[in-house]
C-alpha positions as CSV (number, residue, x, y, z in Angstrom):
1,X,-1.7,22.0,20.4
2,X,-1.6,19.5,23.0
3,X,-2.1,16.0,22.1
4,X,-3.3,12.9,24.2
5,X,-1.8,9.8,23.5
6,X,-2.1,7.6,26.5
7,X,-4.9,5.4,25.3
8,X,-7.6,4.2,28.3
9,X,-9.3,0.8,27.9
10,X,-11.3,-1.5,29.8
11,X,-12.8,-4.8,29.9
12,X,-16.7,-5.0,31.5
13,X,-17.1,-9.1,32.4
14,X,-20.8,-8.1,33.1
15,X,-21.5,-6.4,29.4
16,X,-19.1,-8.6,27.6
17,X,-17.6,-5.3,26.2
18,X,-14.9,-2.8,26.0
19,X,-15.4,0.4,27.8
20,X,-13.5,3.5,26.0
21,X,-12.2,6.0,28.9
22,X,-10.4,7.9,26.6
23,X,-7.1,9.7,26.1
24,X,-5.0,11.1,28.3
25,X,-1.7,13.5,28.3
26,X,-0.1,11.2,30.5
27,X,0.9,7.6,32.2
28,X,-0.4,9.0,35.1
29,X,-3.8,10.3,34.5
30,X,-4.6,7.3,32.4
31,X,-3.8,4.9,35.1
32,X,-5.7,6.9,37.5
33,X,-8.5,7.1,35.0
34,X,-8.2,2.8,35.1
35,X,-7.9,2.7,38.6
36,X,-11.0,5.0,39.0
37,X,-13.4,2.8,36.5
38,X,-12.1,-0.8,38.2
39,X,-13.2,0.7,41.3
40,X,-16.2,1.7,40.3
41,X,-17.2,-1.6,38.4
42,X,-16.1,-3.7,41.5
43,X,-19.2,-1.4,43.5
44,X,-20.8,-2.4,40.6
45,X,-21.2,1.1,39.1
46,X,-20.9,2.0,35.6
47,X,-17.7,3.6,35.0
48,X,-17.9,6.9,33.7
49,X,-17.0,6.7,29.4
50,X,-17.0,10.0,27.5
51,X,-19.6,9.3,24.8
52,X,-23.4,9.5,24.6
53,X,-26.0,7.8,22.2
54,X,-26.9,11.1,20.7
55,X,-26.0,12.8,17.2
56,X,-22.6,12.9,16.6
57,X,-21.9,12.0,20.4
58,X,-20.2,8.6,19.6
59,X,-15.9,9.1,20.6
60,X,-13.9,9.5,17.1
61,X,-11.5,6.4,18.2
62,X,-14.9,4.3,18.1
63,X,-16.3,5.3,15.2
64,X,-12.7,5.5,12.9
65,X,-11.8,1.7,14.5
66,X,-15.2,0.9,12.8
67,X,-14.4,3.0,9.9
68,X,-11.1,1.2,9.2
69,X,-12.6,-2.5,9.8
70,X,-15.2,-1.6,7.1
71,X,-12.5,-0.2,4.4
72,X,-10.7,-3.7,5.5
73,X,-12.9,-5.2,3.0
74,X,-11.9,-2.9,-0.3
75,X,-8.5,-2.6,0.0
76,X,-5.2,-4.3,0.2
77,X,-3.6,-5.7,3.8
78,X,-0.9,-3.8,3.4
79,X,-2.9,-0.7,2.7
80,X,-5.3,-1.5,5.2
81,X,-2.1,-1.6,7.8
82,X,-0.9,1.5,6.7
83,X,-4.3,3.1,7.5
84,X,-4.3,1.6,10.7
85,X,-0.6,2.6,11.6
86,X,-1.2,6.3,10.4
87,X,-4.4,6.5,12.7
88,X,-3.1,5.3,15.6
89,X,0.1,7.2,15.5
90,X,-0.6,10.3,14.3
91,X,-4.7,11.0,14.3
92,X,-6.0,9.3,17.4
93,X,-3.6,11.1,19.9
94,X,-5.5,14.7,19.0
95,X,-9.0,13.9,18.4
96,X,-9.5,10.1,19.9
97,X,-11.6,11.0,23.2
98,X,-13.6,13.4,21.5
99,X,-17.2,13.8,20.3
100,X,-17.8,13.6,16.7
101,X,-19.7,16.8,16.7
102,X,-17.1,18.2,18.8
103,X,-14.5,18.6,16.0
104,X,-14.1,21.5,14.5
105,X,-12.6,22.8,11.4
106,X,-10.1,24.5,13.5
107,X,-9.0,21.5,15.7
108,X,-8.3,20.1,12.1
109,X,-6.2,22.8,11.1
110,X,-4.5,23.5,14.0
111,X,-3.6,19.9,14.4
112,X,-2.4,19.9,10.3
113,X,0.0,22.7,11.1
114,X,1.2,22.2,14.9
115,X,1.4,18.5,15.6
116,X,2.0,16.8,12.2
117,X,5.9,17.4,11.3
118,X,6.3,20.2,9.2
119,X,6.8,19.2,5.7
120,X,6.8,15.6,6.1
121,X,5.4,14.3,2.1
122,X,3.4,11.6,4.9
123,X,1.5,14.5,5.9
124,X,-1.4,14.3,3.1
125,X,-1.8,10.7,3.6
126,X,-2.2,11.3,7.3
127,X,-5.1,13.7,6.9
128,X,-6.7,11.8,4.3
129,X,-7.0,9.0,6.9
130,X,-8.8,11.8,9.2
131,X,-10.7,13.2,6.2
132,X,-11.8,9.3,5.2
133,X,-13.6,9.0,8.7
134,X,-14.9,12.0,9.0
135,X,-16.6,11.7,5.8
136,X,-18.1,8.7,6.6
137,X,-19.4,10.1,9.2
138,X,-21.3,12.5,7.5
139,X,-22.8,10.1,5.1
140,X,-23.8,7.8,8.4
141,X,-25.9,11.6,9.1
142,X,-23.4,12.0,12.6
143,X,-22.1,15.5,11.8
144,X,-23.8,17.8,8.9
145,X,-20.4,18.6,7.0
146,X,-16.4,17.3,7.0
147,X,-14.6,19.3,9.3
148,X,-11.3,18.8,7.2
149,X,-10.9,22.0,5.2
150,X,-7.4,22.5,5.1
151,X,-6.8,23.6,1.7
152,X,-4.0,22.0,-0.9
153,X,-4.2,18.3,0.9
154,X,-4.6,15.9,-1.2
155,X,-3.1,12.6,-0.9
156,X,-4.0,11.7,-4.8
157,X,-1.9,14.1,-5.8
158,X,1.5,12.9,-6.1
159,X,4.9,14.3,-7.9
160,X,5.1,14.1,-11.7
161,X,7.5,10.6,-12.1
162,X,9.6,10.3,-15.1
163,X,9.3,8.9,-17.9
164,X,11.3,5.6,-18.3
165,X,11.7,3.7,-21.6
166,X,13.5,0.4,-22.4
167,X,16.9,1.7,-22.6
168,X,16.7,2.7,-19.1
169,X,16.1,-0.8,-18.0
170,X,19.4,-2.2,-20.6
171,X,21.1,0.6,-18.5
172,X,20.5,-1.4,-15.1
173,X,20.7,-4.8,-16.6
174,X,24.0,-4.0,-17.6
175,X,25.0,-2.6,-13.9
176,X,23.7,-5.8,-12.3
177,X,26.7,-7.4,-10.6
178,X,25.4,-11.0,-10.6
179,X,22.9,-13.8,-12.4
180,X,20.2,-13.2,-9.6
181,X,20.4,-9.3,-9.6
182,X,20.1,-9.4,-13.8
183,X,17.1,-12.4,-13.4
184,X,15.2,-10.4,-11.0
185,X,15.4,-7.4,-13.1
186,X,14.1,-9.6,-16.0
187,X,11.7,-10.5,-14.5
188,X,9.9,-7.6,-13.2
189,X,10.4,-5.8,-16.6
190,X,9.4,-9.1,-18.7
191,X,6.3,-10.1,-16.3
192,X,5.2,-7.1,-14.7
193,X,4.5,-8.4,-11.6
194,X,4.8,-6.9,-8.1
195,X,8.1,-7.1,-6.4
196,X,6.6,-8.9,-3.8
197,X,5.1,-11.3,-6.2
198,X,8.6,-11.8,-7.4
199,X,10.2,-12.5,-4.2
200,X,7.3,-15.0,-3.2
201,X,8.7,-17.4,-6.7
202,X,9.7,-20.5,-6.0
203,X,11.6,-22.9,-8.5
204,X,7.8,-24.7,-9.1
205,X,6.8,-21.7,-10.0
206,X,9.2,-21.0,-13.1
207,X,8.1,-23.2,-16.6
208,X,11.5,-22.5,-18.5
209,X,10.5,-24.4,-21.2
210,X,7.6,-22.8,-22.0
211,X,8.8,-19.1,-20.8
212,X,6.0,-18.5,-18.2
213,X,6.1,-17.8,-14.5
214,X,3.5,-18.8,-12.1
215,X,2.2,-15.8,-9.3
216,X,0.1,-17.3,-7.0
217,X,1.9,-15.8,-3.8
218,X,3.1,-12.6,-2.3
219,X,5.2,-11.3,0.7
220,X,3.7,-9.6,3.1
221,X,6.9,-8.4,5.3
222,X,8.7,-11.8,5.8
223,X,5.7,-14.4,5.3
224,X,4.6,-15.7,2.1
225,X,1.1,-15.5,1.9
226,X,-1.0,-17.3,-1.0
227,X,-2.4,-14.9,-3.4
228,X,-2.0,-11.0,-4.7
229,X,-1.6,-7.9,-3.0
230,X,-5.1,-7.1,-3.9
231,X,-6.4,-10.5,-4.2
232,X,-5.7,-13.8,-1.8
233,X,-7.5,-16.1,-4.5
234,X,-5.8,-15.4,-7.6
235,X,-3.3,-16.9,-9.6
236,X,-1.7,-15.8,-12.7
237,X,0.3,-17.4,-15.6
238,X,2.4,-15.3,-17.2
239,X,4.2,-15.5,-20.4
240,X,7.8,-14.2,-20.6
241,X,10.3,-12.6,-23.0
242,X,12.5,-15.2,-24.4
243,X,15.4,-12.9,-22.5
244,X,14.2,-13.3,-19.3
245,X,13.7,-17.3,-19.4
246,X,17.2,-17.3,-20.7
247,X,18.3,-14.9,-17.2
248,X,16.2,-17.6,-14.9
249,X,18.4,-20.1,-16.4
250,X,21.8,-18.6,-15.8
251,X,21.0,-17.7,-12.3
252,X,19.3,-21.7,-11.4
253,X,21.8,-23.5,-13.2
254,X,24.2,-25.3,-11.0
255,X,22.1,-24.0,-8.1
256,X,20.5,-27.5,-7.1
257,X,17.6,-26.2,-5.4
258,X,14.2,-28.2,-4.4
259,X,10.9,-26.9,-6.4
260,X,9.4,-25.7,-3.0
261,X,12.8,-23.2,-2.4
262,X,12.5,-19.7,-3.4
263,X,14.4,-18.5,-6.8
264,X,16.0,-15.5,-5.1
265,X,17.7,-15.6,-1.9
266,X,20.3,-13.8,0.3
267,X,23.7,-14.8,1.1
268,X,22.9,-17.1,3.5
269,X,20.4,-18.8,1.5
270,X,16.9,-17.4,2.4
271,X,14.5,-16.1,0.6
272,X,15.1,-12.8,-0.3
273,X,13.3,-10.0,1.2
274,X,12.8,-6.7,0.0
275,X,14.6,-4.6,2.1
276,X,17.6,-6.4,0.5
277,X,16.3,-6.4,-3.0
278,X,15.5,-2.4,-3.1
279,X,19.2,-1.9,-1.4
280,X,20.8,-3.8,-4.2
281,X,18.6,-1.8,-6.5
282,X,19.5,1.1,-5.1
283,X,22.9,0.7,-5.6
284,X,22.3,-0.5,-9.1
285,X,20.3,2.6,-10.0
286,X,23.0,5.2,-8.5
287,X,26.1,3.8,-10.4
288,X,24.4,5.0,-13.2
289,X,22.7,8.2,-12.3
290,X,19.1,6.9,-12.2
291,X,18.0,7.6,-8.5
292,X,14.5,8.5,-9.6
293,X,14.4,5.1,-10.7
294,X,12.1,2.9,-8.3
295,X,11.3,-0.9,-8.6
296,X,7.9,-0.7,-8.7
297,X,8.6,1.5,-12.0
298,X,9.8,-1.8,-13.9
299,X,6.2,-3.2,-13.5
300,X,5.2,0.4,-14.7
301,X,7.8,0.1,-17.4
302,X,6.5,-3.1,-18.2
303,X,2.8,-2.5,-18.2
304,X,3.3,0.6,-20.2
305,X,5.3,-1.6,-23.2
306,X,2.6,-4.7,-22.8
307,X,-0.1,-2.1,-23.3
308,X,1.7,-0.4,-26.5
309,X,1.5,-3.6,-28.6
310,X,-2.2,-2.9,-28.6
311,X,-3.2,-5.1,-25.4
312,X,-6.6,-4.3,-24.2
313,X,-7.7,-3.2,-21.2
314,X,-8.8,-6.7,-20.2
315,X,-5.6,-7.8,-21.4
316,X,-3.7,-5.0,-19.2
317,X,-5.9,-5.9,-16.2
318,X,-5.4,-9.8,-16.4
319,X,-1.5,-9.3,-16.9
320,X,-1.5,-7.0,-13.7
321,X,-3.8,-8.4,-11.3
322,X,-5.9,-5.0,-11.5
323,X,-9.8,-5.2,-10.5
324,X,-10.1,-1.5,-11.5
325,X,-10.3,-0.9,-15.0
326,X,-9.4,3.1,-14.1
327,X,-5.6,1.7,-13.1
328,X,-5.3,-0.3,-15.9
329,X,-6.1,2.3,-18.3
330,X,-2.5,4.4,-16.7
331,X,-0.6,1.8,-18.8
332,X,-2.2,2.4,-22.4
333,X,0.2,4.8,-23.3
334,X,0.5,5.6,-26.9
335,X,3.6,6.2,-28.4
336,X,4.1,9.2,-30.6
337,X,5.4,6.4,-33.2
338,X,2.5,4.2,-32.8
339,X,-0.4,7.6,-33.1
340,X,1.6,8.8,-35.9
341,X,1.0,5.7,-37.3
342,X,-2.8,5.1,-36.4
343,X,-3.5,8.9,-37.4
344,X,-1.8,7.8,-41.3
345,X,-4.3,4.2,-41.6
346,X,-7.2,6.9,-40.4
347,X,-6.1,9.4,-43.6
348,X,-6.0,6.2,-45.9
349,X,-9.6,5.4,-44.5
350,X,-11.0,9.1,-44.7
351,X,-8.9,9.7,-48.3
């Protein structure tokens, strides 16, 4: 299926707006599609843009740039990048200079199965990007039905993950090599924060005394941004294990840093980023046979335990920084222990 990935863009002084000229194969036939609009608006003529007012006539790179500033407002930045970066690279090159109306089931599949690389697990994500527009388009009333039909896509459904439990996390803490690799571990298990909540710590931000970290920052690549993944206001105090206060004070003893410095850095002393942090993890993991193991599982891990002590889901959602009650509720899993033990007080209250 040929594809179309030289975008074609212009600025109208007279309109104060971008004119849309397309897609093209080529370097070439874009630049002669530019040079043939600038001439045209220097005889002041209106260049000629493939869209119309009409049903469905509007171009799909249009409408899905106004689709993605919308969803900008309901999820994450780094999701919201992803969504961008998946559009641009991968959707807009097939369907970006064409019609709404003009895509057809079989456009959809055909792109699915001849321009996506086969068996890339990115794949279902990519088309739910496509299928997100497209269906907004149909609730706008542009197009009657979704034109993405391929069948078994679904980006929501991912691989089974393992089941972890507290010895797995002993098992890593006692392969950590050094104070900061067995603190940070501590952390994430004790706190269940994000790892880029971790990383964004600074010594301020750690109350050893009273065993309670402060997250009221995150990394976004290599800047630390105020707030939570999901939410740039908030700020959370959380309580930790007695263990892991004792880790955080190992690793900042002797260490003489300011209270604006970070808690982990590098080898040069930087913060530490997370391509570092999941390397050293990685290594961790594989000298002891745990390469399913992933660092976002600790705050999994550590969710899962909080919620097993009978937390609520208020509790759970506070303690992760969740706004949706429906991913909260993932981490109330009951132990066969603990329903054993709920299912005997319901027999001494029935007897």
């Amino acid at each position: 299926m040929t594809t179309n990935k030289h975008r074609a863009r212009l600025w109208d002084p007279a309109t104060q707006t971008r004119l849309e000229l397309g897609y093209y194969a080529t370097v070439e036939e874009r630049d002669l599609a530019l040079a043939q609009a600038k001439l045209e608006l220097s005889q002041h003529r209106v260049p000629r843009v493939i869209e119309d007012r009409a049903r469905g006539g509007e171009l799909f790179v249009t409408f899905a740039e106004r689709t993605l500033l919308d969803r900008k407002r309901t999820v994450a930045d780094a999701t919201w990048r992803n969504y961008q970066g998946m559009l641009r690279k991968w959707v807009v090159p097939t369907f970006g200079n064409m019609k709404l109306r003009d895509i057809r089931s079989r456009d959809v599949d055909r792109w699915f199965n001849e321009v996506l690389p086969a068996g890339s697990p990115s794949n279902a994500q990519r088309y739910s990007v496509l299928s997100l527009v497209m269906a907004r388009a149909v609730r706008q009333e542009e197009i009657d039905r979704n034109p993405c039909l391929v069948e078994g896509v679904s980006a929501s459904k991912s691989k089974r993950r393992p089941t972890w439990d507290k010895n797995h996390f002993h098992i890593l803490h006692d392969a950590a090599a050094t104070d900061q690799e067995r603190a940070l571990l501590w952390v994430l298990f004790a706190s269940g924060c994000r790892i880029g909540e971790a990383l964004a710590l600074n010594v301020e931000d750690i109350d050893l005394q009273h065993s309670e970290i402060r997250v009221a920052h995150h990394m976004v690549r290599s800047e630390r941004v105020e707030g939570t993944k999901a939410h740039p206001d908030q700020v959370r105090q959380l309580a930790i294990v007695p263990q892991a206060a004792e880790a955080l004070q190992r690793h900042l003893d002797g260490s003489r840093r300011a209270l604006d410095e970070p808690v982990f850095v590098h080898s040069r002393g930087r913060r530490l980023g997370y391509d570092r942090a999941r390397k050293t993890f990685q290594s961790i993991r594989e000298s002891r046979g745990l390469e399913d193991f992933t660092l976002h599982d600790l705050r999994h891990l550590s969710l899962t335990v909080y919620g097993q002590t009978g937390a609520t889901v208020r509790d759970l959602m506070e303690r992760g920084g969740h706004s949706d009650m429906r991913t909260a509720l993932r981490y109330q899993h009951t132990s066969r222990e603990r329903d054993r033990a709920l299912v005997q007080k319901m027999a001494e209250m029935i007897s």
